[in-house]
N, C-alpha and C positions, 0 to 999 in steps of 0.2 A: 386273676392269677393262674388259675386254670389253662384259658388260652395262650396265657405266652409263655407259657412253658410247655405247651404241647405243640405249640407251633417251632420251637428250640430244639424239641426229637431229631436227632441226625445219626449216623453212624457218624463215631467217634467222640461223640461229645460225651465228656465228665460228668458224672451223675451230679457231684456237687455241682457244676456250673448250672446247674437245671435248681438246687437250692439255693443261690445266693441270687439267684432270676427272681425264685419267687418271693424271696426275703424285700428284696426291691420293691417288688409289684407291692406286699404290703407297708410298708413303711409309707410309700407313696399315695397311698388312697387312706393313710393316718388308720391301719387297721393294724391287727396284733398276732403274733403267733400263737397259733393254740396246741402243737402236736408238741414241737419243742419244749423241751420237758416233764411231758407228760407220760406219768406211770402206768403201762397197761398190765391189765391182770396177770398174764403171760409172763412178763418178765417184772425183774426186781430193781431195775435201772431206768433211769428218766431218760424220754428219745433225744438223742442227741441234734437233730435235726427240725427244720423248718417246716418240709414236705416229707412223706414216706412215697419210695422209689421202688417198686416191687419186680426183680426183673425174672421173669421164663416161670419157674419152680416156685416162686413165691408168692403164695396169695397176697398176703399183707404185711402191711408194717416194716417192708425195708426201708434200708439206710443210704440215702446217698452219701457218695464218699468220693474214691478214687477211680472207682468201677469206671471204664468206658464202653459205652454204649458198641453192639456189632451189629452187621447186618444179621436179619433173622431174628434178631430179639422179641420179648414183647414185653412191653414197659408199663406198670400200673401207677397209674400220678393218684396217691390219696391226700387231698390238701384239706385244709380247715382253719378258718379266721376268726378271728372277735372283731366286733364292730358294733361301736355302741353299747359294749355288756353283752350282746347277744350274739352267737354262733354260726357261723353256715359251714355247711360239709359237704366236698362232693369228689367223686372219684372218677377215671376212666382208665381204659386200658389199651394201648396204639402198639402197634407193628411199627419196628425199626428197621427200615430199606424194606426188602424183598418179606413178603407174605404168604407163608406157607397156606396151600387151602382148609388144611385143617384147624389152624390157629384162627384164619379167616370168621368159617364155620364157627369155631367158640366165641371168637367177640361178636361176631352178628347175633350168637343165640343171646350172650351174658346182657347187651342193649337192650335185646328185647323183653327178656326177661323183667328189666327195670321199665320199660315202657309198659308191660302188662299189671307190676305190681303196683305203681304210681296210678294204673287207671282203675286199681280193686279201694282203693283208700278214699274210699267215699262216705259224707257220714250217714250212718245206721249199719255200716257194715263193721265188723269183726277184724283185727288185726289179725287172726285165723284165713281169711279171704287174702289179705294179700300174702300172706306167706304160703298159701296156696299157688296164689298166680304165679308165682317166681318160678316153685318148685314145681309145676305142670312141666312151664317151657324149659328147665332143666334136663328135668327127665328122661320126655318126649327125643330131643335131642341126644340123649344115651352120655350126659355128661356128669360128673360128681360134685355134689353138693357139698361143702363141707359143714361142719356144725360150727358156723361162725355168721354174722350178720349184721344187721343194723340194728337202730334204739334211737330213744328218745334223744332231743335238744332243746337246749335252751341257755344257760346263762352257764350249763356245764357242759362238758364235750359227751360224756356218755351220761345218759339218768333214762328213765324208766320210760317206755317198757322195750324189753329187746323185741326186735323186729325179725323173728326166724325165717331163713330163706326155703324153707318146707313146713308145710302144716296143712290144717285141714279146716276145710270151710266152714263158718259157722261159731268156730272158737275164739276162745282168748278177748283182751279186751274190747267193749264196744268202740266204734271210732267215731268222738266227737268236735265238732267247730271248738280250734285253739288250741288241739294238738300237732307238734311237731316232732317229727321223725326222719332219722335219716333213713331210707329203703337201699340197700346194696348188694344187691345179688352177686353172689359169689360161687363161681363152675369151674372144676378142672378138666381135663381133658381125661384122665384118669381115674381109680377108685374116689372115696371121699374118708377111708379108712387111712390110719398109719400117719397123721401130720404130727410132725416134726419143729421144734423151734430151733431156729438157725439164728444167735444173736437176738434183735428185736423180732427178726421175721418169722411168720408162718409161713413153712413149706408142706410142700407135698411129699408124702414119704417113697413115691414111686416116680418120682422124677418127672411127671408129668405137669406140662403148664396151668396156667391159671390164670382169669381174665377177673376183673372187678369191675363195675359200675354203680354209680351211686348219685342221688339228690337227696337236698334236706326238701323235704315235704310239708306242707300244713295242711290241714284240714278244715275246710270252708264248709258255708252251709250252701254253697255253689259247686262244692265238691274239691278234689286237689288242687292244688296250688302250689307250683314247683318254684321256691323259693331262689333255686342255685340254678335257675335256667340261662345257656347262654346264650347271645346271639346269634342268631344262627346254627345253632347247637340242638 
């Protein structure tokens, strides 16, 4: 689902046509929606939509709609299925046409980010070590963390334990074989102070962008094991 609707990114195109792409994608592989109507804490109304579309200013949780896509954009796909009773979640965040260096710079750092915190979720370590990881390569980058993150999965979209994109080594729960987590680092460009709800979505309160990435992860006694990995990806 994932890939063909990031492969659909173009200027001009309808944010909706990018949901009713991936409404397809599931229906066809006999899987089920899992975002579409569901109540986040943040707001008091069920998401209207299939996928969350986050575009410039919005960390999370937009709505695709009537919006169309420009050049210059930066577009954050956060999708999530049922399949078979159980879960997967995973998110990314692309440049639409032309790519400023700076917006560059934040999705290369937000990738990495997930690529450092997927390799701290190892087990006998500390759900503390990867929220660590995330929040190093944040940092270090001079970019804003917001207090927003990932959590647990399984047969519900959110359950225990939240996975904070800062923390400190050593803490929080131990991490054992047969837990699963989504890991999603989340950096703006600007402070991590002043977010704002806009509709479903989390903005930024200084108008500065924001990049997302994200895998549901398990934890093996071999180590991670990236459940939502793509081809090629």
């Amino acid at each position: 689902m994932l890939d063909a609707v990031r492969e659909h990114v173009a200027v001009g195109v309808r944010l909706g046509e990018l949901d009713e792409l991936a409404g397809g994608v599931l229906a066809d592989a006999g899987a089920q929606a899992v975002l579409e109507g569901h109540r986040h804490g943040r707001s008091d109304r069920p998401f209207p939509a299939v996928i969350r579309t986050s575009l410039n200013d919005e960390i999370v949780h937009g709505v695709a709609g009537a919006r169309v896509l420009s050049d210059g954009d930066l577009l954050g796909l956060d999708l999530a299925a049922r399949l078979d009773g159980w879960i997967g979640h995973s998110a990314l965040t692309c440049a639409v046409g032309a790519c400023a260096a700076e917006d560059a710079r934040l999705l290369e750092t937000t990738e990495q980010a997930l690529a450092d915190g997927i390799a701290a979720a190892r087990p006998g370590a500390r759900l503390g070590d990867v929220s660590r990881a995330i929040g190093v390569v944040g940092r270090s980058a001079g970019f804003g963390i917001p207090p927003l993150g990932g959590h647990g999965l399984g047969r519900g979209l959110r359950e225990e334990p939240t996975v904070a994109n800062d923390g400190h080594r050593g803490r929080g729960m131990p991490l054992r074989p047969g837990l699963v987590v989504s890991v999603e680092p989340m950096f703006t460009s600007g402070g991590r102070d002043h977010l704002e709800l806009r509709g479903h979505a989390v903005v930024t309160g200084d108008d500065s962008r924001a990049a997302h990435f994200g895998h549901t992860v398990a934890i093996t006694d071999d180590g991670p094991l990236v459940l939502t990995a793509r081809p090629g990806g």
